[in-house]
C-alpha positions as CSV (number, residue, x, y, z in Angstrom):
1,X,99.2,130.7,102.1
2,X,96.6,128.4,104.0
3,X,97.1,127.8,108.0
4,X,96.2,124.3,108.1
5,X,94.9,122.8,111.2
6,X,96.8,119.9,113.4
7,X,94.8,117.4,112.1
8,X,95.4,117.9,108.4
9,X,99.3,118.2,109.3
10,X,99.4,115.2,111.0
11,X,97.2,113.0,108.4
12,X,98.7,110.3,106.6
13,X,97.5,110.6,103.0
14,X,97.8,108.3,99.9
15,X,98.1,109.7,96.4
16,X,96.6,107.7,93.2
17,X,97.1,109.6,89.6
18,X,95.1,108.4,86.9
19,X,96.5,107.9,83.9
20,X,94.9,104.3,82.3
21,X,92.5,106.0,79.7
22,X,93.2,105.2,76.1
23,X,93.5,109.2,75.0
24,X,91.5,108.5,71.9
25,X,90.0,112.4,71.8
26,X,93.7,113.7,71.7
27,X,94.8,111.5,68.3
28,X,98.4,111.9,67.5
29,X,99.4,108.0,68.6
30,X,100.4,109.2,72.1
31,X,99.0,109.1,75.5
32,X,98.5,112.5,76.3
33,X,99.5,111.9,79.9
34,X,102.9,110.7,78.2
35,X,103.5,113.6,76.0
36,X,106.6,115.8,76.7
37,X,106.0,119.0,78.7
38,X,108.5,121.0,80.6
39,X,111.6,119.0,81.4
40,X,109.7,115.4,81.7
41,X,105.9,114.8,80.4
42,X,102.8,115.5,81.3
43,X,102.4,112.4,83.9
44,X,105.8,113.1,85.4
45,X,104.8,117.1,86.1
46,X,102.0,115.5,87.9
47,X,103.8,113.9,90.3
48,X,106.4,116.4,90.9
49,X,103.8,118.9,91.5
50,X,102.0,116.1,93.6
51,X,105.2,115.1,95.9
52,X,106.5,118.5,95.9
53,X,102.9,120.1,97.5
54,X,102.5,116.9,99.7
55,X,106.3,116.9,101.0
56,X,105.5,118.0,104.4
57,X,103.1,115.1,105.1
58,X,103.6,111.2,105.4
59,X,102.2,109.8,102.0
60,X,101.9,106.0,102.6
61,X,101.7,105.2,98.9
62,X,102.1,106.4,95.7
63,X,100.2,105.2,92.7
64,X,99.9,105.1,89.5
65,X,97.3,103.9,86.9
66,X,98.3,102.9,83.6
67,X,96.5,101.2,80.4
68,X,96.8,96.9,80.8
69,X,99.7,96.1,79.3
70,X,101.2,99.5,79.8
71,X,103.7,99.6,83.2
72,X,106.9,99.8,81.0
73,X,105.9,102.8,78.9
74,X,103.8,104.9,82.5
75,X,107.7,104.2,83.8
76,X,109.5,105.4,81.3
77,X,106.9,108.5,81.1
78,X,107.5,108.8,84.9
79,X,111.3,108.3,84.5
80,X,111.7,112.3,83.8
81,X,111.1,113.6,87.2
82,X,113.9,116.0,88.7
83,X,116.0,115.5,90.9
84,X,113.9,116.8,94.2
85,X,111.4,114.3,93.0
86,X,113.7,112.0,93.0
87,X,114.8,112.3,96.3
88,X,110.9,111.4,97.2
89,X,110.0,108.7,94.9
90,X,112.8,105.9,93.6
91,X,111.3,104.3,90.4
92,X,112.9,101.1,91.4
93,X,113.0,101.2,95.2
94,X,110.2,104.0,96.6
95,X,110.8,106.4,99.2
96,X,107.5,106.3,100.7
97,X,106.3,103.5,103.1
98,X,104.1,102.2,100.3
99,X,106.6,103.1,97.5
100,X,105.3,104.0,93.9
101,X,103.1,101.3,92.5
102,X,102.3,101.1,88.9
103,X,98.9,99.7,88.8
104,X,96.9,97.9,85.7
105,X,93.6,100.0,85.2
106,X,90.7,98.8,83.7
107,X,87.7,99.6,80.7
108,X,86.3,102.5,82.2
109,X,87.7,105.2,85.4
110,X,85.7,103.8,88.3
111,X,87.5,100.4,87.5
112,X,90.5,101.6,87.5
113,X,90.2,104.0,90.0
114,X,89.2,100.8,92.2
115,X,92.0,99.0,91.3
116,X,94.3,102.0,92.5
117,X,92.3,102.0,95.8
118,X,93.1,98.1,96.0
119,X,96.7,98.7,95.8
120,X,96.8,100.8,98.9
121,X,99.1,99.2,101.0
122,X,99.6,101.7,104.1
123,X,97.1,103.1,106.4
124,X,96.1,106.7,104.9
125,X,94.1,108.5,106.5
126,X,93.2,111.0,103.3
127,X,93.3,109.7,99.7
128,X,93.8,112.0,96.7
129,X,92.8,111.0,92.8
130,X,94.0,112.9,90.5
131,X,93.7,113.2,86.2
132,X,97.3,112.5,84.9
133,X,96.4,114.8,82.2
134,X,95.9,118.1,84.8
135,X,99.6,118.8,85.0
136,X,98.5,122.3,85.6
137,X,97.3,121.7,89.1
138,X,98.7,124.2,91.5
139,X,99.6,123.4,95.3
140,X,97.2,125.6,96.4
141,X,94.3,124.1,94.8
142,X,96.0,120.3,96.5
143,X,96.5,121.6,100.1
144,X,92.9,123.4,99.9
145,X,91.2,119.9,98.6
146,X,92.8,118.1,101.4
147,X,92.1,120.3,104.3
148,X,88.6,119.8,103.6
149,X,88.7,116.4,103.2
150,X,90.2,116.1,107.1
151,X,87.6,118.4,107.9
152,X,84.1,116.9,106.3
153,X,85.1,113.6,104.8
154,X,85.4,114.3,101.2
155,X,86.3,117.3,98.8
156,X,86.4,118.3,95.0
157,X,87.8,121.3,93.4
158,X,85.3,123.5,90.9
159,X,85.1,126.7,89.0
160,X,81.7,128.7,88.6
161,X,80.5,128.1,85.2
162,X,81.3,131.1,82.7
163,X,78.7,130.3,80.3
164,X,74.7,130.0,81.4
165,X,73.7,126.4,81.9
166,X,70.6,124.6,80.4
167,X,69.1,121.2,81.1
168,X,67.9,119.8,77.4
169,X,65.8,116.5,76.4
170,X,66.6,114.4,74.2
171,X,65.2,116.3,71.4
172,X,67.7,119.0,72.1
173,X,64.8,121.7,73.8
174,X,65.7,123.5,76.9
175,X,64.0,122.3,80.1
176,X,65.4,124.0,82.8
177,X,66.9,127.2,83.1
178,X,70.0,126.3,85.6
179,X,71.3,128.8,87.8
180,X,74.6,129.4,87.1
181,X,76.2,130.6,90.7
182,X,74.4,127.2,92.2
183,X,77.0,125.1,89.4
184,X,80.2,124.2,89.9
185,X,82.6,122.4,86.9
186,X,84.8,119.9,89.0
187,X,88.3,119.0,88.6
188,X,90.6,117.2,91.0
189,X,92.1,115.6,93.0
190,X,89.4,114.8,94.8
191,X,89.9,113.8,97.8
192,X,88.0,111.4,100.6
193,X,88.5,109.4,103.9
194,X,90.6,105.9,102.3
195,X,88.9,103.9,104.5
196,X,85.1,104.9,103.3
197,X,85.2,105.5,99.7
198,X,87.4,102.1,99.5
199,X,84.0,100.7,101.0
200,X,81.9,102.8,98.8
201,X,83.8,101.6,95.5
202,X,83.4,97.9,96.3
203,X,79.5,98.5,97.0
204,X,79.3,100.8,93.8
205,X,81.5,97.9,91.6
206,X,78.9,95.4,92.9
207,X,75.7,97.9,92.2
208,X,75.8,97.6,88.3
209,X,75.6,101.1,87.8
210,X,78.8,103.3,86.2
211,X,79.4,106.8,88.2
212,X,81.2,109.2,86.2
213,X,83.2,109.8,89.0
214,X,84.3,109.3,93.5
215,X,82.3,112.3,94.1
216,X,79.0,110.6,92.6
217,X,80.3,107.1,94.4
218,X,80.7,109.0,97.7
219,X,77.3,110.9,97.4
220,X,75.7,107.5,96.9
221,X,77.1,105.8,100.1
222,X,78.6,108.4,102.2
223,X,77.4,111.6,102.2
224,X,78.2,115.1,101.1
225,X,81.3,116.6,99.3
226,X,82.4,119.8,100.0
227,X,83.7,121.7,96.9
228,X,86.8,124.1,97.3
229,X,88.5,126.6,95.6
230,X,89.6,125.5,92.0
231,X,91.6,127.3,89.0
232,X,90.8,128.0,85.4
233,X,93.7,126.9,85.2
234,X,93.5,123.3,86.0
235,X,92.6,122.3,82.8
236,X,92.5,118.6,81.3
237,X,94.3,118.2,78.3
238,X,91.5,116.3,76.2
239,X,91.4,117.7,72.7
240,X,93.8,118.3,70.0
241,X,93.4,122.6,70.6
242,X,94.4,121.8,74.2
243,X,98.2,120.7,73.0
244,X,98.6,124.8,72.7
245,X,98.3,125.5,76.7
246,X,101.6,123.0,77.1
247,X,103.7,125.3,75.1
């Protein structure tokens, strides 16, 4: 298990899962974060993996993105949670200083990402963003991602690529030959200094250009990310053939 230093201990950290996306790769009429897994869904495994990693630190809030329109069917899907979760978050009072908030997204993830860092009603020190639809997460992969972010600002979780990477045109012809120990495949959460990439996300909404995701925001207007230790294993449920792995 991972020694973590004072620092990390003793941070204050907020947690925002992202769950707002319309699911349309997945088909089946069902938000795949919503879909049953375990003893809840996918959404609520989530946050019980989420609370039940984090339980040693203060988590000053606890949010929650859903589709507009959505906050009675993301508390439904969150309804599930066990009993220890329970203990941790109260679906109608919250646990936490900041309680769980069920927050509107928007068209595309950086909105609504934004609109979860708006929400933020504590003082974290560390924020964590997470895909509702990686209810494979492990705490080891969390704890790791967040000791790095206490240490050098701001963290992502990747894999080494199993297959060699090319760079094509637009005509489909190979242009660069990558090399494959220099990639990483992200996951999340990733995880930043609050106060920072709040800053970054209001100059990158005001920018006019769409990141694909914080760690591209944060590159742009705060520096470097360190990458940590992910897991095959974190997978994103996205297509139809990945329904199999929650069986």
């Amino acid at each position: 298990m991972k020694i973590l230093t004072t620092k990390t201990i003793h941070s204050k950290i907020a947690i925002i899962i992202t769950a707002a996306g319309s699911s349309t790769r997945i088909g089946g009429g069902i938000k795949k974060e919503y879909l049953p897994f375990k003893n809840g869904t996918v959404l609520s495994v989530c946050a019980e993996t989420f609370l039940n990693a984090c339980k040693d630190f203060e988590i000053t809030d606890f949010i929650v993105t859903c589709p507009v329109g959505g906050v009675e069917k993301c508390r439904e899907a969150l309804g599930n949670m066990d009993c220890f979760a329970s203990r941790f978050l109260s679906l109608s009072k919250g646990a936490m200083t900041g309680g769980l908030q069920i927050v509107e997204g928007s068209d595309t993830r950086q909105k609504s990402v934004y609109n979860g860092l708006l929400a933020v009603t504590g003082n974290p020190d560390i924020v964590l963003i997470h895909d509702g639809a990686r209810p494979f997460v492990s705490r080891e992969v969390i704890i790791e991602a967040l000791d790095a972010a206490v240490e050098f600002g701001a963290s992502v979780p990747g894999v080494t690529p199993t297959d060699t990477q090319k760079e094509i045109d637009a005509d489909g012809f190979i242009t660069r030959h990558l090399v494959r120990s220099h990639l990483t495949a992200v996951q999340t959460p990733q995880c930043f200094r609050f106060k920072e990439l709040l800053e970054a996300h209001g100059k990158a909404a005001a920018d006019g250009k769409e990141y694909t995701d914080d760690t591209e925001i944060w590159g742009a207007y705060c520096g470097r990310v360190r990458v940590t230790k992910g897991d095959v294993n974190n997978i994103k449920i996205t297509y139809p053939s990945d329904l199999e792995a929650l069986k």
